[in-house]
py3Dmol code that shows the C-alpha trace and the ligand (Angstrom):
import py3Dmol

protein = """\
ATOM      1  CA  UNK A   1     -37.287  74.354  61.791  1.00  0.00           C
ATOM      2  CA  UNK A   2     -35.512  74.665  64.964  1.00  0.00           C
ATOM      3  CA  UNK A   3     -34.155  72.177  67.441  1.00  0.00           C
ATOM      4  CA  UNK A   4     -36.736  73.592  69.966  1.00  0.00           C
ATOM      5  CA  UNK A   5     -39.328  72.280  67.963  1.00  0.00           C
ATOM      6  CA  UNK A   6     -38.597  68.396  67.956  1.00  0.00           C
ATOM      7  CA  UNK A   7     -40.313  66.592  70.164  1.00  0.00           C
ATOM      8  CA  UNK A   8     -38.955  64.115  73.139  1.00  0.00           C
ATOM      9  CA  UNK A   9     -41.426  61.592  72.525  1.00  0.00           C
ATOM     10  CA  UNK A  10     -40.770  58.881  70.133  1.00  0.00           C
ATOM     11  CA  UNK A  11     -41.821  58.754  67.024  1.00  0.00           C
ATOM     12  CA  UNK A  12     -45.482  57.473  66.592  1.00  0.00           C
ATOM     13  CA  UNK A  13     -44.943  54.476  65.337  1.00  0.00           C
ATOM     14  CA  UNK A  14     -42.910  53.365  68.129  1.00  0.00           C
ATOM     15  CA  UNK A  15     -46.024  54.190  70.537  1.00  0.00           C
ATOM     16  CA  UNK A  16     -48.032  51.925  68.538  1.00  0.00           C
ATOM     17  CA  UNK A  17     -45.378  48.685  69.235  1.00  0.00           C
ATOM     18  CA  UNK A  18     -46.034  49.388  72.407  1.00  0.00           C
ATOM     19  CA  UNK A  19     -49.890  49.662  72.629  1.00  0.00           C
ATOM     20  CA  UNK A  20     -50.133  46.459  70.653  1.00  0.00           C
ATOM     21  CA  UNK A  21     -47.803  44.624  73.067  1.00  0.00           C
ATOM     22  CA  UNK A  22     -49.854  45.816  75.686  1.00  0.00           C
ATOM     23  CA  UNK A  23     -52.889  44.210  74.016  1.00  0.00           C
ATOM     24  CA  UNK A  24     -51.655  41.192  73.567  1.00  0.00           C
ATOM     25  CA  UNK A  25     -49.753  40.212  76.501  1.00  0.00           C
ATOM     26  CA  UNK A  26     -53.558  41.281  78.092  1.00  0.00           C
ATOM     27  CA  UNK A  27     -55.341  39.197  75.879  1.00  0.00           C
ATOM     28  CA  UNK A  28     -52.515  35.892  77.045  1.00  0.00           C
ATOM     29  CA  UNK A  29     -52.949  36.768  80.471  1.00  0.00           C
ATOM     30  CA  UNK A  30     -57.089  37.158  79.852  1.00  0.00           C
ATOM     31  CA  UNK A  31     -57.149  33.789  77.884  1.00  0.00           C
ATOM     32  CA  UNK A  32     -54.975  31.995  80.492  1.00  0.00           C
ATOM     33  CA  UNK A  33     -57.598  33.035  83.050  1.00  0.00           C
ATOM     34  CA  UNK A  34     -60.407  31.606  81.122  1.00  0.00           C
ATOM     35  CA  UNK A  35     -58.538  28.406  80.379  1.00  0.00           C
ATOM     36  CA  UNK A  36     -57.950  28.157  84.537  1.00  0.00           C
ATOM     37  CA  UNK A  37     -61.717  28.535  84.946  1.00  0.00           C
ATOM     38  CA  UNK A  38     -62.232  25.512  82.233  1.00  0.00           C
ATOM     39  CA  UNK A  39     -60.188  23.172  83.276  1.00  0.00           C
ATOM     40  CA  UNK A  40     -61.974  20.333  84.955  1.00  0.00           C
ATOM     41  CA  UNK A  41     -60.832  19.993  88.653  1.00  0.00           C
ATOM     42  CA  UNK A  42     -58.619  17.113  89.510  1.00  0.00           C
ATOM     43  CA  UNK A  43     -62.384  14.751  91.079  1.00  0.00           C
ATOM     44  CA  UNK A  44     -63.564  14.922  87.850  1.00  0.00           C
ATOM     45  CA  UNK A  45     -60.850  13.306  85.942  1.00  0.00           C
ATOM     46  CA  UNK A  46     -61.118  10.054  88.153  1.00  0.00           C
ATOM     47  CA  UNK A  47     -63.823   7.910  85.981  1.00  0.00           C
ATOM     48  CA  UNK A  48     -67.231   8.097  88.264  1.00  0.00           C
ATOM     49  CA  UNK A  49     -68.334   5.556  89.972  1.00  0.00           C
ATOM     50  CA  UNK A  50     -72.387   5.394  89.952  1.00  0.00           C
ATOM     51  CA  UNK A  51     -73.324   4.934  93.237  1.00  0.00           C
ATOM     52  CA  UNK A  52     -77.381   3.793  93.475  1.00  0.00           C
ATOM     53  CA  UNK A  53     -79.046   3.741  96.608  1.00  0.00           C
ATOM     54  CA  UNK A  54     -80.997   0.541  97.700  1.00  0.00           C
ATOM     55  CA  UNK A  55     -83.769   3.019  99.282  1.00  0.00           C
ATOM     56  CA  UNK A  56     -84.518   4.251  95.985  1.00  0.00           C
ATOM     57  CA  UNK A  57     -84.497   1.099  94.213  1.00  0.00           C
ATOM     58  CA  UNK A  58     -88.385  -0.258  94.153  1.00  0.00           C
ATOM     59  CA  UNK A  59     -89.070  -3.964  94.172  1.00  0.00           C
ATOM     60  CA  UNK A  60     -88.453  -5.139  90.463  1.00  0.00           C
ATOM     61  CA  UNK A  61     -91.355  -8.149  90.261  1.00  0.00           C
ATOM     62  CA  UNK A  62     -90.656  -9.358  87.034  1.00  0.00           C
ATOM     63  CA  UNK A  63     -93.904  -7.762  85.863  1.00  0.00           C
ATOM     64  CA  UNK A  64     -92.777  -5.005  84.412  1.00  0.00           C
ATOM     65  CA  UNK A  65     -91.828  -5.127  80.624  1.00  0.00           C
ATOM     66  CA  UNK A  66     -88.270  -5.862  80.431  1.00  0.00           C
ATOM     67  CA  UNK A  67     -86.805  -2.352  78.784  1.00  0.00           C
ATOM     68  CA  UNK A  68     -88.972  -0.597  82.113  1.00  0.00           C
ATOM     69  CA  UNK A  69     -87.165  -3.753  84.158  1.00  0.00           C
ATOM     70  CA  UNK A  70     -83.415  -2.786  83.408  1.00  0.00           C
ATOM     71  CA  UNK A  71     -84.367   1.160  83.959  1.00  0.00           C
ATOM     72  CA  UNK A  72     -85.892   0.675  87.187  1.00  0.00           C
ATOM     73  CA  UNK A  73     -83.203  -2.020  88.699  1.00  0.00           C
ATOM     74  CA  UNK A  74     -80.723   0.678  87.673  1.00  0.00           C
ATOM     75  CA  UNK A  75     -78.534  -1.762  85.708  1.00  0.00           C
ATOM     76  CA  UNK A  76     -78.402   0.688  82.461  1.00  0.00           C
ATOM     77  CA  UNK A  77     -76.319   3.096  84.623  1.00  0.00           C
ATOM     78  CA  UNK A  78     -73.721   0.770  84.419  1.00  0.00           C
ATOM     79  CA  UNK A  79     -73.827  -1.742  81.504  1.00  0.00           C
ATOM     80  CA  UNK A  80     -74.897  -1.223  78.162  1.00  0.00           C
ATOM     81  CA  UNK A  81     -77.638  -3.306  77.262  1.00  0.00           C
ATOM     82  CA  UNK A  82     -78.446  -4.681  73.375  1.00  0.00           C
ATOM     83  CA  UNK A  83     -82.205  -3.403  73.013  1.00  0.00           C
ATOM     84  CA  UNK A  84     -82.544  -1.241  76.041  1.00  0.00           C
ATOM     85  CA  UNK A  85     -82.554   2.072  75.286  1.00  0.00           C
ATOM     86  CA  UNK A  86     -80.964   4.208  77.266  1.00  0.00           C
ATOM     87  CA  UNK A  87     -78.350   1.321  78.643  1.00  0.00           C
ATOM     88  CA  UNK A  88     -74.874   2.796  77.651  1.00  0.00           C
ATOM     89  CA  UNK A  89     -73.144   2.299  80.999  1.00  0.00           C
ATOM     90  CA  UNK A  90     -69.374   1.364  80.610  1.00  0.00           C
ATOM     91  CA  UNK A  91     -69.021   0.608  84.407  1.00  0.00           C
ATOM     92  CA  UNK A  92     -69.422  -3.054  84.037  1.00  0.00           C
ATOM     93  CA  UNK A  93     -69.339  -5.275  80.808  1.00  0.00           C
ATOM     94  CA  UNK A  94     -71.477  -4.896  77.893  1.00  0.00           C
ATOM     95  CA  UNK A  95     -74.263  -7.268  78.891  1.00  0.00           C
ATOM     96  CA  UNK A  96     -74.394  -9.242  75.436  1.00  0.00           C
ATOM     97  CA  UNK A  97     -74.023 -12.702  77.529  1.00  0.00           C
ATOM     98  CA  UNK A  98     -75.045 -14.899  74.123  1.00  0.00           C
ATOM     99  CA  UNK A  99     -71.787 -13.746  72.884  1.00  0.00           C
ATOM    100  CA  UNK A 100     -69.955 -13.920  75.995  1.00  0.00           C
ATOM    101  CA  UNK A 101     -71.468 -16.275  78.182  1.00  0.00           C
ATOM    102  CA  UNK A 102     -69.634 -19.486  77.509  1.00  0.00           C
ATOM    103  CA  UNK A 103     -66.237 -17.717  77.762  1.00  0.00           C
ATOM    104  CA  UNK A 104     -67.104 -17.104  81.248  1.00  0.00           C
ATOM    105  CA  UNK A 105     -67.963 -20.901  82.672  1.00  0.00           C
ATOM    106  CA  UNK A 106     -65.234 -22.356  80.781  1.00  0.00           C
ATOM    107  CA  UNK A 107     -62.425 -19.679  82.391  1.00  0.00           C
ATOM    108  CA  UNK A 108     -60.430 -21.699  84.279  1.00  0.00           C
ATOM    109  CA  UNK A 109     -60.662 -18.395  87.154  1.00  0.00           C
ATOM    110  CA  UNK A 110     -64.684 -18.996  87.529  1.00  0.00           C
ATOM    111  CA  UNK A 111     -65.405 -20.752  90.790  1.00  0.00           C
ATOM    112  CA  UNK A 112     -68.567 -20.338  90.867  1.00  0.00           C
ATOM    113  CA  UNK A 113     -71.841 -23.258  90.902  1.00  0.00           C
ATOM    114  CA  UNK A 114     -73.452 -22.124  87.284  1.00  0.00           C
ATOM    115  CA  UNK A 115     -73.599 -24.525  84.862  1.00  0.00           C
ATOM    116  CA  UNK A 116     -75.610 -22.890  82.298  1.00  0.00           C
ATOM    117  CA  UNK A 117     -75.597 -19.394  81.196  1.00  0.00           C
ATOM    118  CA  UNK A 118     -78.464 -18.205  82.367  1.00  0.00           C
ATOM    119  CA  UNK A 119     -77.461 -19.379  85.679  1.00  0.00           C
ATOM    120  CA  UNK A 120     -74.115 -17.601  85.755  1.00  0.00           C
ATOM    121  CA  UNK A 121     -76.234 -14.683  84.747  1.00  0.00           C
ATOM    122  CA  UNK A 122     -78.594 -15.066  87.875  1.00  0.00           C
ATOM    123  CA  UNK A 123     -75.400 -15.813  90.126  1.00  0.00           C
ATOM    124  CA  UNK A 124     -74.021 -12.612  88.707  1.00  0.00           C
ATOM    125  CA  UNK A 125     -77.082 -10.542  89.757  1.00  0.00           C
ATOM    126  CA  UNK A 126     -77.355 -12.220  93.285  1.00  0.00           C
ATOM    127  CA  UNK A 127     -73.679 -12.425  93.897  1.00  0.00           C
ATOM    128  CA  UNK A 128     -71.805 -10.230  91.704  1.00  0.00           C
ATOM    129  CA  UNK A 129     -68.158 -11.021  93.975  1.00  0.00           C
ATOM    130  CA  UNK A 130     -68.595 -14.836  93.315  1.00  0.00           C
ATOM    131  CA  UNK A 131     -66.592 -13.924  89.780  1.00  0.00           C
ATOM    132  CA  UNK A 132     -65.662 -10.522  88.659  1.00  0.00           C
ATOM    133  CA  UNK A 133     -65.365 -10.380  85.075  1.00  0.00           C
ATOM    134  CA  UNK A 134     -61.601  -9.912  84.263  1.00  0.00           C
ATOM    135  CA  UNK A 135     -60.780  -6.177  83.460  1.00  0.00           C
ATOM    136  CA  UNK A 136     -63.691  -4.384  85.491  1.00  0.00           C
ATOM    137  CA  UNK A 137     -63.641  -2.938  88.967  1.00  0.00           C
ATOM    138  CA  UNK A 138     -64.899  -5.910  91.857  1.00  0.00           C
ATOM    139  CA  UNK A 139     -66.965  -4.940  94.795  1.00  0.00           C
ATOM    140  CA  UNK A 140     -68.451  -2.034  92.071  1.00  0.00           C
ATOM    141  CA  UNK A 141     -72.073  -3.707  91.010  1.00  0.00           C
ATOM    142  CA  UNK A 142     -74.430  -3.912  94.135  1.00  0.00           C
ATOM    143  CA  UNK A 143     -74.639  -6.663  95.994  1.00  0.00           C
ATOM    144  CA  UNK A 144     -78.273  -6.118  97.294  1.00  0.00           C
ATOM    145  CA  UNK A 145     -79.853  -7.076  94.308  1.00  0.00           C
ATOM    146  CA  UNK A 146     -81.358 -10.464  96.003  1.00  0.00           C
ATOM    147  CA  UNK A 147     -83.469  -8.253  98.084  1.00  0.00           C
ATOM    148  CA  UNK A 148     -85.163  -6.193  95.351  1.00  0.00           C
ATOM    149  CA  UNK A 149     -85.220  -8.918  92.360  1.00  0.00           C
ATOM    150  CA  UNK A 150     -87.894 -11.245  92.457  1.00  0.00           C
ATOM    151  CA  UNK A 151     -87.242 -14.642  91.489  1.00  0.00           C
ATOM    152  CA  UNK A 152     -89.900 -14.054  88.700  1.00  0.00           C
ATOM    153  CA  UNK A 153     -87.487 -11.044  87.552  1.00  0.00           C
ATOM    154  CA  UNK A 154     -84.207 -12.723  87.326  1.00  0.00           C
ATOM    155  CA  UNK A 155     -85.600 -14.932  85.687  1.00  0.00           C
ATOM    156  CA  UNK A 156     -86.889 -12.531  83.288  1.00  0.00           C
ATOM    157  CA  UNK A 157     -83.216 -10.692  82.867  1.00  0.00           C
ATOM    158  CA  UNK A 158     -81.685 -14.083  82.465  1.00  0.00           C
ATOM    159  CA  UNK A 159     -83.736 -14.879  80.215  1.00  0.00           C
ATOM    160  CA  UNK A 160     -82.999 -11.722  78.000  1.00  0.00           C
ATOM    161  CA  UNK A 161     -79.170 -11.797  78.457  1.00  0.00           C
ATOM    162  CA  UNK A 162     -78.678 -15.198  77.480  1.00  0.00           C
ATOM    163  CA  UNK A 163     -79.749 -14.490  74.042  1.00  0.00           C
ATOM    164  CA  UNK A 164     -78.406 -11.172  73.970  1.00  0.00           C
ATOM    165  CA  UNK A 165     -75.827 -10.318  71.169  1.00  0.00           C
ATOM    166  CA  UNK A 166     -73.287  -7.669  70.383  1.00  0.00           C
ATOM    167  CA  UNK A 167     -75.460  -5.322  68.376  1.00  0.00           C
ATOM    168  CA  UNK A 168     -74.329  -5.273  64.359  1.00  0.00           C
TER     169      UNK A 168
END
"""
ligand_1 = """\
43
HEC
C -72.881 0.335 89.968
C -72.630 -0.364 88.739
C -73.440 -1.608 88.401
C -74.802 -1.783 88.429
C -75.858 -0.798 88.867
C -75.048 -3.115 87.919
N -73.863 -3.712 87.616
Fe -73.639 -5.553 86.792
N -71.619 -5.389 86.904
C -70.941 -4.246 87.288
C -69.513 -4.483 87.201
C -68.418 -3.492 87.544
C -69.359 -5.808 86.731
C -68.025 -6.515 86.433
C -67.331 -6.953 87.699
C -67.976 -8.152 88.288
O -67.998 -9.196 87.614
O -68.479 -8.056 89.427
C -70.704 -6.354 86.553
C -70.988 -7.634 86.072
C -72.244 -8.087 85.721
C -72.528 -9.343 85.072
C -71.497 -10.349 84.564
C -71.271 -9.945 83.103
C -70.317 -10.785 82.301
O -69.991 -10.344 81.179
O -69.879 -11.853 82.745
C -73.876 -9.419 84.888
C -74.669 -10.543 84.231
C -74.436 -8.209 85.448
N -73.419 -7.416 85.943
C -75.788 -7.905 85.442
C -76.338 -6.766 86.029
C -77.759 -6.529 86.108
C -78.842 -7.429 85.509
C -77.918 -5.339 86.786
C -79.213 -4.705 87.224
C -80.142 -5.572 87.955
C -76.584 -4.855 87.103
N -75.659 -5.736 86.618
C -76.315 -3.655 87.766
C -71.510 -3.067 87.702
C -72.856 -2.836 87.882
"""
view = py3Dmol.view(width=600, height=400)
view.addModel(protein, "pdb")
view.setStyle({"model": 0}, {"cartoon": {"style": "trace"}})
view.addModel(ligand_1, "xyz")
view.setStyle({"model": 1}, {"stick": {}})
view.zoomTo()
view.show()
């Protein structure tokens, strides 16, 4: 063998460190790209507020059976409702007033005219900024819901919430 004969390029193995770093350093760069593309933009961290539209509520007449009630009124978008299926908002409180009810007319904060229950539930409905339940967002729940509740359908919702409980 003669010196002639070696060759100026490294040896092979060296040529394969430097493929494979190559690779990888590819692969970071690809994977930070695709983690970029996932991340959420910065809106959608900010918890959503549900906004319904009054035009698209229909009058609620107290007819209706009460799971079709709470669907159509919109109120499962925000509250979760014992028995309603489909009610898992976490907007507003769970609405399980049997269990929570009483709390509310004997907080020293309530101002409003209820004396029973079921009339700080209809107060609620019909003027949701009278008391805002400590811990939720105020001027959130709509405030038209006088307009598109029938007497004969708050009564109806009272009716349900007062004896609703915290599921088991
Ligand atoms: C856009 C969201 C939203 C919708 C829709 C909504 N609510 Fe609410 N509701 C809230 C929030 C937020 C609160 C808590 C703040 C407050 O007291 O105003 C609340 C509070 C209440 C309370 C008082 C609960 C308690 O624990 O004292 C009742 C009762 C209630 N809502 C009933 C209803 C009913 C019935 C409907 C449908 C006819 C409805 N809400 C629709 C957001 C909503």
């Amino acid at each position: 063998m003669t010196a002639s004969n070696v060759s100026p390029s490294p040896p092979p193995s060296q040529h394969n460190n430097k493929a494979i770093a190559a690779l990888v350093a590819g692969l970071v760069l690809l994977l930070a790209l695709v983690g970029i593309q996932n991340a959420p933009p910065p809106s959608a961290l900010a918890p959503a507020v549900p906004r319904i539209d009054p035009n698209l509520v229909p009058l609620v007449t107290g007819e209706e059976p009460i799971q079709e009630l709470f669907v159509r009124a919109g109120c499962v978008v925000c509250h979760r409702i014992p028995g309603i299926a489909g009610a898992d908002g976490k907007v507003g409180p769970p609405l399980w007033l049997g269990k929570t009810g009483a709390a509310r007319l004997a907080d020293p904060q309530y101002r409003g005219q209820a004396q029973t229950v079921r009339e700080y539930i209809v107060e609620s409905v019909v003027s949701p900024g009278t008391y805002v339940v400590p811990g939720f967002p105020a001027d959130t729940m709509p405030v038209w819901y006088g307009r598109k509740l029938t007497a004969g359908a708050l009564d109806k919702i009272a009716a349900y919430l007062e004896l609703a409980m915290d599921e088991p």
